[in-house]
Rosetta silent file (secondary structure, phi, psi, omega in degrees, C-alpha in Angstrom):
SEQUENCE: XXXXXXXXXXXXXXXXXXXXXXXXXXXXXXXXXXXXXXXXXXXXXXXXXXXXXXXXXXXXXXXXXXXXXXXXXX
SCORE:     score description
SCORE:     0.000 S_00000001
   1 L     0.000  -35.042 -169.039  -18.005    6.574   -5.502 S_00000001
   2 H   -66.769  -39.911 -168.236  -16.305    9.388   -2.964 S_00000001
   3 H   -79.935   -0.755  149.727  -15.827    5.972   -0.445 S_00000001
   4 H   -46.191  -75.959  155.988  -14.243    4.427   -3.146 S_00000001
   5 H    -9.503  -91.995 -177.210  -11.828    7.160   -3.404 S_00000001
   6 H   -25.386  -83.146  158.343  -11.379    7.698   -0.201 S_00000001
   7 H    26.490  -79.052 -174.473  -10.531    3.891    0.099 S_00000001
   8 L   -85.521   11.383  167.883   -7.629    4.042   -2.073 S_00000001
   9 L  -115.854   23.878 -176.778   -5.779    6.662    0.527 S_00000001
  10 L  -151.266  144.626  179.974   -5.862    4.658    3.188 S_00000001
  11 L   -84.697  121.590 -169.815   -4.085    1.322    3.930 S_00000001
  12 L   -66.486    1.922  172.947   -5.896   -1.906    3.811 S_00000001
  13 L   -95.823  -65.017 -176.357   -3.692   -3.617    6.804 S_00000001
  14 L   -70.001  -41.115 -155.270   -3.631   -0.618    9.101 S_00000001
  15 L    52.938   38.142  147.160   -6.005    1.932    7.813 S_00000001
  16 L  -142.685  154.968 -167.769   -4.126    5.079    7.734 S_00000001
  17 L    14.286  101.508 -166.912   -2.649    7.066    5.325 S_00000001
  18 L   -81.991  -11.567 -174.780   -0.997    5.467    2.627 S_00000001
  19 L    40.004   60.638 -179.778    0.574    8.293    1.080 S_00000001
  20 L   -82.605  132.084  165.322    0.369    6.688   -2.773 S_00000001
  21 L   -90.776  -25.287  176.001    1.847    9.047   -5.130 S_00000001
  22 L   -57.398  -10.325 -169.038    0.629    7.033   -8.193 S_00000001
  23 L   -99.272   90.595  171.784   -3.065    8.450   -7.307 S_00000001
  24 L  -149.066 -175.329 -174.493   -1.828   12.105   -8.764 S_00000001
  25 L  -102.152  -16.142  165.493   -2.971   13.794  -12.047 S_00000001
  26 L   -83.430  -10.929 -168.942    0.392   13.369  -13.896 S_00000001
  27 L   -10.923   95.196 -168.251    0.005    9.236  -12.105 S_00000001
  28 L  -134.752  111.064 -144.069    3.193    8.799  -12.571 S_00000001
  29 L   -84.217   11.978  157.795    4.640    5.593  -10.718 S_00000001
  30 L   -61.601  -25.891 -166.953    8.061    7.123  -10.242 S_00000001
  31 L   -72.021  -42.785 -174.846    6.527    9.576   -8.192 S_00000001
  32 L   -59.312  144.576  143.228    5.816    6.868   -5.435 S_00000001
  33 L   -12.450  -63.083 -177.821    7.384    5.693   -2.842 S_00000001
  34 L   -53.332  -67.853 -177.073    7.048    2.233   -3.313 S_00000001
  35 L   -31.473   -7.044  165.079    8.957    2.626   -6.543 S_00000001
  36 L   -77.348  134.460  174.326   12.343    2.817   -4.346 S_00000001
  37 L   -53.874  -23.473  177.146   14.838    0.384   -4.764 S_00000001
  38 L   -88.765  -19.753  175.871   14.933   -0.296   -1.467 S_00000001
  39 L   -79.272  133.555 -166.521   11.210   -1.360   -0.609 S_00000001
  40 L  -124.196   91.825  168.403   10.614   -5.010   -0.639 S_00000001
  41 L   -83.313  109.748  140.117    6.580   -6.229   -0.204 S_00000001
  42 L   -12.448  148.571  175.870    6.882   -9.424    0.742 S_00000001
  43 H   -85.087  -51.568  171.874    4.190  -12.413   -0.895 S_00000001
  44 H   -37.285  -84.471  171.209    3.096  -12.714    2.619 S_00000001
  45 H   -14.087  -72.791 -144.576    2.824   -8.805    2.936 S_00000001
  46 H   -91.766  -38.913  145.069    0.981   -8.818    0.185 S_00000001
  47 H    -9.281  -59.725 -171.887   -0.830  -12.202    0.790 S_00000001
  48 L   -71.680   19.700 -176.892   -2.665  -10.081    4.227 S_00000001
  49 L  -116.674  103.020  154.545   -4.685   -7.448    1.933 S_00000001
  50 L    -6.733  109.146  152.999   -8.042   -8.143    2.250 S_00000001
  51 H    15.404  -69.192 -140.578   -9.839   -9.464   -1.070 S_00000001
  52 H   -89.221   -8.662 -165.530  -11.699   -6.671   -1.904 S_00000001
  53 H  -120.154   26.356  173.751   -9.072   -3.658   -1.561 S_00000001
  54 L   -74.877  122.926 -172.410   -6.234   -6.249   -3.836 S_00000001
  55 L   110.588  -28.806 -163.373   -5.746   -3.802   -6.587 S_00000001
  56 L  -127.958  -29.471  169.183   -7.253   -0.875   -5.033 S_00000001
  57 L  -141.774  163.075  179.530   -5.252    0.041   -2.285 S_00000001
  58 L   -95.206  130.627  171.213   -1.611    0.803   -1.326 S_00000001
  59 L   -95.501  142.677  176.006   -0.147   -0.539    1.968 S_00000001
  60 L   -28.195 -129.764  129.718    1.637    1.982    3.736 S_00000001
  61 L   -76.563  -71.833 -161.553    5.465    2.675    4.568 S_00000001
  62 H   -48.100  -36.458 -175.641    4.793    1.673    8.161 S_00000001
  63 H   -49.075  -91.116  170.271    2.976   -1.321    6.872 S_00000001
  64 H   -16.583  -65.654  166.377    6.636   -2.250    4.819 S_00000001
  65 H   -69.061  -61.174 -159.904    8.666   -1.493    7.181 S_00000001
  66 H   -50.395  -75.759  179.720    7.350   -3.432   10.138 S_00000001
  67 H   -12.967  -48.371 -160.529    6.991   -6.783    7.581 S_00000001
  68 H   -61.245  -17.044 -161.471   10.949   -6.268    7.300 S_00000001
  69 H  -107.027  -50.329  172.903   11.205   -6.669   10.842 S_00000001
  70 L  -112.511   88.324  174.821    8.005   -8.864   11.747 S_00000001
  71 L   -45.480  149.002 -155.748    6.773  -10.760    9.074 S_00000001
  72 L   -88.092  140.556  172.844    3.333  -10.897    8.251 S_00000001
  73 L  -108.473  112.207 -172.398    2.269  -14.176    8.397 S_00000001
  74 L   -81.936    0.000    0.000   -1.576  -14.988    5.976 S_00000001
């Protein structure tokens, strides 16, 4: 269960740090990042996330930004 956890910090394109604020004890999606007006995931973007972590984990800033600039292609 702790790699489970764990998991769900870490970004399923890159694998580091996703820095989700929704994983907090108030989980409160306002709190997040992502939740800015200005962040755009992509279908593609979101398309590249492994199977198994769809659901489970947050891709990253860096992750975001670079899609804006290189698109991911699945």
């Amino acid at each position: 269960m702790a790699a489970e956890a764990s998991d769900s910090l870490l970004c399923p394109l890159c694998g580091g740090p996703n820095a989700c604020g929704n994983i907090s004890a108030a989980d409160n999606p306002a709190d997040c990042w992502c939740h800015q007006p200005d962040r755009v995931f992509s279908q593609n973007l979101l398309d590249s996330v492994p199977a198994k972590y769809r659901g489970k984990a947050c891709i990253c800033q860096q992750c975001v930004a670079k899609q804006a600039v290189e698109p991911y292609s699945a």
